[in-house]
C-alpha positions in Angstrom: 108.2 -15.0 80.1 109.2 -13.8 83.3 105.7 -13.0 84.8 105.2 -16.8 83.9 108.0 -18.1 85.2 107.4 -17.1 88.4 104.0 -18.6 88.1 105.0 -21.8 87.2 107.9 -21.6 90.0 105.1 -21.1 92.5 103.2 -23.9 91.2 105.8 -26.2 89.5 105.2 -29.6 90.4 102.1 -29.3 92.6 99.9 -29.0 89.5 97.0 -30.8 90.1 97.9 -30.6 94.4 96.5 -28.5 97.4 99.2 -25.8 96.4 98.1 -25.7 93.1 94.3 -25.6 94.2 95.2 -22.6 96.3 96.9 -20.7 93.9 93.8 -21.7 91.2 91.3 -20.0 93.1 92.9 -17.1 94.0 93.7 -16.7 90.1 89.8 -17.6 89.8 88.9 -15.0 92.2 90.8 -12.4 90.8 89.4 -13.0 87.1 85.9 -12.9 87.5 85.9 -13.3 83.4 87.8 -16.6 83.6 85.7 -20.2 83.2 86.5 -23.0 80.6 83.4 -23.4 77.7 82.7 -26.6 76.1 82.0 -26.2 72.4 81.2 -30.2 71.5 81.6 -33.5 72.7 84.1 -36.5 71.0 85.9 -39.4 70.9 89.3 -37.6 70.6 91.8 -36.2 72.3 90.3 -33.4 73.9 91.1 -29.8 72.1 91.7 -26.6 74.2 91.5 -23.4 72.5 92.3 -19.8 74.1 91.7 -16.1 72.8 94.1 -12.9 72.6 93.0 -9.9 71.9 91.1 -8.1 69.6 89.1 -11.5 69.1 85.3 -12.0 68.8 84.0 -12.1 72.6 80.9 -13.5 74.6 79.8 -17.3 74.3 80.4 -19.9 72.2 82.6 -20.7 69.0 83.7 -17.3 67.7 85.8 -17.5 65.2 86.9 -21.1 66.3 85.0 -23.5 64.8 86.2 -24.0 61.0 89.9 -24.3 61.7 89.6 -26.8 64.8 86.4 -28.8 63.5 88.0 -29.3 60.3 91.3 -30.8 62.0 89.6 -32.6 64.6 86.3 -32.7 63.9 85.5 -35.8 66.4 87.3 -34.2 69.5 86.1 -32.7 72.6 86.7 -28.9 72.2 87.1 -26.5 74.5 87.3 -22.7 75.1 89.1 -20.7 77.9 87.6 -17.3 78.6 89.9 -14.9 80.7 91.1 -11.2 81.3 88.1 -9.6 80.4 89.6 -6.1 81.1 92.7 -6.5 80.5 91.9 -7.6 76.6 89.5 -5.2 76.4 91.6 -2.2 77.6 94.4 -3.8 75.2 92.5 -4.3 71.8 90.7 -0.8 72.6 94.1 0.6 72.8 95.2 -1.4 69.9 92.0 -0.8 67.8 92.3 3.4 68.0 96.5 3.0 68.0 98.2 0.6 66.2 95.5 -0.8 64.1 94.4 2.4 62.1 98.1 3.6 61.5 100.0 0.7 61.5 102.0 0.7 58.2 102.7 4.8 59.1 106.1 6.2 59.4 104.9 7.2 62.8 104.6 3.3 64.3 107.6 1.8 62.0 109.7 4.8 63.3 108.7 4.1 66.9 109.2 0.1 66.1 112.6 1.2 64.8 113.3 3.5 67.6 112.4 1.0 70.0 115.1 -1.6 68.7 117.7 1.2 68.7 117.4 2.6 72.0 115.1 1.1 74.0 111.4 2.4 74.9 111.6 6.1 74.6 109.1 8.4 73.2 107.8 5.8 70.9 104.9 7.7 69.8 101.5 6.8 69.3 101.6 3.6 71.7 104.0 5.1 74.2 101.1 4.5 77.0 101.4 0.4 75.9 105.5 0.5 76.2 105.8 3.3 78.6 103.0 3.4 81.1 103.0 5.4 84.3 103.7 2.1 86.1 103.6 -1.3 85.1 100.3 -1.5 87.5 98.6 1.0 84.7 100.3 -0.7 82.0 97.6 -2.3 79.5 100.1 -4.0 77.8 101.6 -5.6 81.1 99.0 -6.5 82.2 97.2 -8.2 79.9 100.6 -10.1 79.2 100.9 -10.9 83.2 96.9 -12.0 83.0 97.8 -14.6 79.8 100.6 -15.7 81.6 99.0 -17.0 84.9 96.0 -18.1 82.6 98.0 -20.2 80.7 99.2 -22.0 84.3 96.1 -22.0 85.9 95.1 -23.9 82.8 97.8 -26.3 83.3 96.7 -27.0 86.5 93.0 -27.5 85.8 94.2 -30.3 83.3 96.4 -31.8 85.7 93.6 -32.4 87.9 91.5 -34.3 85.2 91.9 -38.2 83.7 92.7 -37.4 80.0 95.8 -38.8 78.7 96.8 -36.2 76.9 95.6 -33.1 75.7 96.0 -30.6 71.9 96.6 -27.1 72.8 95.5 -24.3 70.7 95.4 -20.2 71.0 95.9 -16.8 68.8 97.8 -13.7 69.6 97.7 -13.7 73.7 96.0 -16.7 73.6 98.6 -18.4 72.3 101.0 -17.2 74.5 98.4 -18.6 77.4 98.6 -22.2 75.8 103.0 -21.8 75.6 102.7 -21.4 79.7 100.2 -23.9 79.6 102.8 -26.6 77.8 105.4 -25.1 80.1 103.7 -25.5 83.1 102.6 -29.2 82.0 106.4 -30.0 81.2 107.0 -29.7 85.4 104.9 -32.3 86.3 106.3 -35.9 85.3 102.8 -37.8 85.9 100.7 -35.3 84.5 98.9 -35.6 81.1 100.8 -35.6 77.8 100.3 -32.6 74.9 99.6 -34.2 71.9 100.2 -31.3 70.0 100.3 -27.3 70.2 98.9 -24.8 67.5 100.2 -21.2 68.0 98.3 -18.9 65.9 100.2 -15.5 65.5 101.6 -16.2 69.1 102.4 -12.9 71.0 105.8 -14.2 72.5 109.1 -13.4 72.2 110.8 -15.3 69.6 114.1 -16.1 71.6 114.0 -18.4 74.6 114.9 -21.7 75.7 112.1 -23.6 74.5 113.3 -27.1 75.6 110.0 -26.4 78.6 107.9 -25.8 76.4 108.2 -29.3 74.0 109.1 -31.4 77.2 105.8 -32.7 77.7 105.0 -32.8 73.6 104.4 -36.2 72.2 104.2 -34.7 68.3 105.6 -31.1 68.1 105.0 -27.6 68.6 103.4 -25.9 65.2 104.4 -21.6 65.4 102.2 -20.3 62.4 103.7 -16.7 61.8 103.5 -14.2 59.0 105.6 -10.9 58.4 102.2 -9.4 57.2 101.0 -9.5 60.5 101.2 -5.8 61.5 100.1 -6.3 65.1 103.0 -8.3 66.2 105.4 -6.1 63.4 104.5 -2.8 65.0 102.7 -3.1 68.4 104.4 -5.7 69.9 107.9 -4.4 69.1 106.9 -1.0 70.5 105.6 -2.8 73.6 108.5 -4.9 74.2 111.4 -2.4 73.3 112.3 -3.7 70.0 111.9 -7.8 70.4 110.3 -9.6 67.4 107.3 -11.8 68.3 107.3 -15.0 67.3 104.2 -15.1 65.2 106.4 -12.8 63.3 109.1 -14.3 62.6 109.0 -18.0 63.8 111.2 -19.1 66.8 115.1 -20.0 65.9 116.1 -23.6 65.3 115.0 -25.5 68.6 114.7 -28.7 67.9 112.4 -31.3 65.8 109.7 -30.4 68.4 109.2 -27.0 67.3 107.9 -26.4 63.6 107.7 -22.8 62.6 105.1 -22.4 59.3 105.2 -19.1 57.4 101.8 -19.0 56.4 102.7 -14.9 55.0 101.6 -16.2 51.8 97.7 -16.6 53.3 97.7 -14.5 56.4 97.7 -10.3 55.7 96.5 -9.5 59.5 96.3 -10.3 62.7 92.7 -11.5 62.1 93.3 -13.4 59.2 94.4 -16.8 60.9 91.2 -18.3 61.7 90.4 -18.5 58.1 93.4 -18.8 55.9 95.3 -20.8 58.2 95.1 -24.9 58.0 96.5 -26.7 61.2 98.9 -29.0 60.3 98.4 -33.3 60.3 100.1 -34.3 63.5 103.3 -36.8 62.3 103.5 -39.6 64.9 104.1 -42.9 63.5 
């Protein structure tokens, strides 16, 4: 979380402030791609949803609307839009690499390798772990973009008159919306987070996570699966080994964070929209 982190340090408490306005439209400047979509209207507490990679693109609901209609289906929804390039370099990478050899012997030895002895000549997807520089890095930078996304997001709801706000994302997206909790956590008079849905959630599974639930009325639900090859193979080779959390759930953190092995319904890294059911939030 490091890229984040220094993110939020930058704009900490002055979500929704001058400083935080400043740093906003730089971000906004420098992501052409980046706006916020409204899907419907409602009643509820208002529903933000955000994209990784190798997602449906372009306008509208995507792959969205079943799974957060059917949980709250009289909420505002809606649907950040970032990184552009840096997805699309990513999921093009992912598409021709990862995804069309990922149960080989050539990614699980470079997964394996990776946990071992660090990045070196991991194969396939040595160009995701390894780049020239992090500045050509596709992996690092479409990690650095979700990072400050999931901020800036932060600080656009910090700005607005909702009480509290439900907080949803897959893959990258996900990790986008754990910044976005994070960054929320700093300010003491900002809006609340009902709840957060990680779908598959590209982050590493150790942290301190107290951040992250500060601001969390209800909890934090982590939906992971082990058949999730993405995160099994191409995140491990991309971070040197670590396990993702929408692999193998976060460690014990607190009643706050929920991890739900949904391996029995979810075979991919696509297959969370549709087999996964977001869980009934529990306040009393």
């Amino acid at each position: 979380m490091a890229g984040g982190t220094l993110v939020v340090t930058a704009v900490g408490g002055t979500l929704g402030g001058a400083l935080g306005a400043s740093i906003t439209n730089a971000y906004v400047s420098e992501d052409k791609s980046f706006h916020i979509e409204m899907l419907q209207g409602g009643q509820g507490v208002p529903v933000i949803v955000c994209n990784g990679f190798l997602s449906e693109s372009g306008r509208g609901w995507g792959e969205w609307q079943n799974i957060v209609t059917d949980r709250y289906p009289d909420s505002p929804v809606y649907r950040v839009h970032w990184g552009a390039k840096e997805l699309k370099d990513l999921g093009g990478l992912a598409s021709l690499g990862a995804m069309k050899v990922a149960g080989s012997a050539k990614i699980k030895k470079a997964a394996l390798a990776a946990t071992r002895v660090g990045a070196k000549k991991l194969g396939p997807l040595s160009s995701v772990a390894l780049g020239t520089s992090l500045a050509k890095n596709p992996w690092h930078l479409a990690k650095s973009r979700g990072n400050k996304t999931g901020v800036i997001v932060a600080d656009l709801l910090a700005r607005t008159n909702a009480d509290s706000y439900v907080l949803v994302g897959h893959s990258l997206g996900a990790r986008a919306m754990v910044m976005a909790a994070h960054a929320l956590g700093t300010k003491a008079d900002g809006p609340r987070v009902e709840a957060v849905h990680l779908l598959g959630a590209a982050i590493g599974a150790k942290g301190d996570w107290d951040a992250l639930t500060a601001r969390v009325d209800d909890a934090v639900y982590n939906y992971h699966s082990t058949n999730d090859n993405v995160l099994k193979y191409l995140y491990a080779v991309a971070q040197a080994g670590q396990k993702a959390a929408g692999f193998e759930g976060f460690p014990p953190s607190g009643s706050k964070l929920k991890n739900i092995d949904v391996s029995g319904q979810v075979k991919s890294h696509f297959d969370y929209h549709t087999k996964v059911t977001l869980t009934k939030v529990t306040l009393l």
